[in-house]
N, C-alpha and C positions, 0 to 999 in steps of 0.2 A: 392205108390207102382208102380214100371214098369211093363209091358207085355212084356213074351215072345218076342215076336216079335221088340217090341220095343229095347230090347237089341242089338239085331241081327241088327237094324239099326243104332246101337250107335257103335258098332262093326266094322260097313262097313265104318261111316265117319270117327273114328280110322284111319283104315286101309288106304284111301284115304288121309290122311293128313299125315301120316306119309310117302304114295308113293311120294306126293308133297315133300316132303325135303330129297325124296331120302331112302327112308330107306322101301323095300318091304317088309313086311310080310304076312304071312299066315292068311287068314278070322281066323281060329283056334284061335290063338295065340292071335290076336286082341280080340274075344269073353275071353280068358282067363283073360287078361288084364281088362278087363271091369267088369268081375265077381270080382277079386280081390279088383278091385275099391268100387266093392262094398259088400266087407267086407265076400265073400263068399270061400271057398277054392280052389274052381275049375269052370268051365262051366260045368258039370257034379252037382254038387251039387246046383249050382245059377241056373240049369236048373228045378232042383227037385223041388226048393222053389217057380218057377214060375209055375210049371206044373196047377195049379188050378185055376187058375185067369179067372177070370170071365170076360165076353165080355160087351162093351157098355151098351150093351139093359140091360141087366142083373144087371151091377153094377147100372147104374140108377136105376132100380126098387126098389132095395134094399135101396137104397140113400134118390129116390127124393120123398118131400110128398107134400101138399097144401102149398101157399103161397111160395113155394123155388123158386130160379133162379138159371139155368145151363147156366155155361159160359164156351166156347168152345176158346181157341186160339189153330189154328197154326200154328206148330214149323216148321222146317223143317223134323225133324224123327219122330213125335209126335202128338199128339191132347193131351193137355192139360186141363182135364175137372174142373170145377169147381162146388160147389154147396152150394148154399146161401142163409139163408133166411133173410131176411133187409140187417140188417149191420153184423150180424154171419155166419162168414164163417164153414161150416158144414162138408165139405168133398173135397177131391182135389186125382186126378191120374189122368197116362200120360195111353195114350193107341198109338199104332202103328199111324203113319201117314198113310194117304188114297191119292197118288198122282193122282189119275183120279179126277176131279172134281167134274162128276155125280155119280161115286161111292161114292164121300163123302158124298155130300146131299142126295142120297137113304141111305145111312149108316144114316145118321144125324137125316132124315125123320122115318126112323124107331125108333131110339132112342127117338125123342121127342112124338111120340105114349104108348114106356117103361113109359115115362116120367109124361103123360099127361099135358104137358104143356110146353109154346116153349123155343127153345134153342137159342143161342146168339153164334154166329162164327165170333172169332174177327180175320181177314186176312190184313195183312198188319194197312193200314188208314181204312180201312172198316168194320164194322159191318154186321150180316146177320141176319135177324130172321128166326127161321127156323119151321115148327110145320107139324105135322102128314097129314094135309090137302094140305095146301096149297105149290107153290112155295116157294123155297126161297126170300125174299123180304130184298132190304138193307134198312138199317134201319137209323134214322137223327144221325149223329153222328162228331164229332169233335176231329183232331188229336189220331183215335184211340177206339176211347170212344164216349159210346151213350151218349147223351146229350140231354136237354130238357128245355122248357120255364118255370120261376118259378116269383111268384110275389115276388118279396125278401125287397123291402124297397120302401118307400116315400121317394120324394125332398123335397126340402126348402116350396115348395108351401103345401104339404098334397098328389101330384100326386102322384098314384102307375107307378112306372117302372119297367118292366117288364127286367129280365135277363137270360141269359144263364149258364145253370149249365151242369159239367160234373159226368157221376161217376164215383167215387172214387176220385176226385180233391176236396182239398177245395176249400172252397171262391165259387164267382159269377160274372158273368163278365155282368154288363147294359148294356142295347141296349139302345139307342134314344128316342126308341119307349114312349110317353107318355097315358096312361090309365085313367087319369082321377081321384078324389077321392074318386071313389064308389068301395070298396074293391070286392064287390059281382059282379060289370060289369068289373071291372080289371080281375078278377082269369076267368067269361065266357070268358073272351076277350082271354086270355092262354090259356083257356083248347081247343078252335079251333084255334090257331095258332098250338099247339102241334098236334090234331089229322088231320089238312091238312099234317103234316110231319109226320104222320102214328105212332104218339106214342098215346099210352092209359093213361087214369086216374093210373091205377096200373103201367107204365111202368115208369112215371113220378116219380110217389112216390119213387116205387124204388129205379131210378136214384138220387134222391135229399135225402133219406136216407141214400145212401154210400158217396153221397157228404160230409154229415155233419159225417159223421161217421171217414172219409176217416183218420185221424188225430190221433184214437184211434186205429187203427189197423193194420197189414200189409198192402201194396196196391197189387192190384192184379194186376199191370200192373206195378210195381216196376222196374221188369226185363229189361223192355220194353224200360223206362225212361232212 
């Protein structure tokens, strides 16, 4: 489901894209155009269907419970929310984009308080963790995507090698790194490589659940690809 407001920005880059090839319209006209696209009769009646939408804070609350993850990208007219628990995807809307910075992370900051538990703001190649307390903090991530140390197989010898996992990607990419063949000093030896790069036991899991998941379901970053 779109926000108000969110139309209204889909509207404007309408309207801007079609002044680019020369053709000016009315904001009006563009908002009409965009109602119809989506299946409504008028901006009068796509406005009525919108009138009740609930904000951020709100729709989380009702959303999010224990064990979920909120993942945030944004769009250019949009914030894209997500809500996930493992590998099931639970719930998904767009709400208005936030173009000041610190307005988005007090927006953000407040939702992940709705929330009670942090949110993830994917911006370009960058990840953010975001939570009621603290800064925004970037978070270890690759092309895109948080990512995380996992013990995933032994060499020819018995050695655990430690690898790279993204979520939602299958597969695992090896480091060099060798561990040794004590499964139990291999996973300590991971679990502080991961929390020097500021990931958790639960963030890992996480990530390495939608890894292996990633094959049986939409990807969440699909678009992106």
């Amino acid at each position: 489901m779109t926000s108000k407001d969110a139309v209204k920005a889909q509207a404007q880059s309408l309207k801007s894209v079609l002044a680019g090839l020369g053709h000016d319209i009315p904001l009006g006209h563009a908002l009409e155009t965009v109602s119809r696209l989506a299946g409504a009769r008028d901006w009068n009646a796509y406005c009525a269907r919108l009138e009740d939408s609930p904000g951020l804070d709100e729709w989380l609350r009702s959303h999010v419970k224990e064990t979920t993850t909120v993942r945030i990208r944004r769009e250019p007219t949009s914030l894209r929310v997500t809500v996930r628990r493992g590998a099931a995807h639970l719930a998904e809307r767009d709400f208005p984009a936030l173009p000041d910075a610190a307005e988005l992370f007090l927006t953000l900051q407040r939702a992940a308080n709705a929330a009670a538990c942090p949110l993830y703001l994917y911006e370009g190649q960058d990840v953010w963790r975001i939570t009621a307390q603290d800064r925004p903090q970037e978070v270890f991530s690759v092309r895109g995507r948080r990512a995380c140390y996992y013990i995933g197989h032994q060499d020819d010898r018995g050695h655990w090698i430690p690898s790279i996992v993204l979520e939602d990607e299958w597969g695992h990419s090896p480091t060099d790194w060798d561990y040794g063949a004590d499964m139990q000093i291999a996973e300590a030896a991971v679990r502080q490589v991961n929390e020097a790069r500021g990931v958790s036991e639960a963030e890992a899991l996480d990530i390495v659940v939608s890894s292996m998941a990633a094959g049986a379901r939409p990807d969440f970053f699909s678009e992106k690809d």
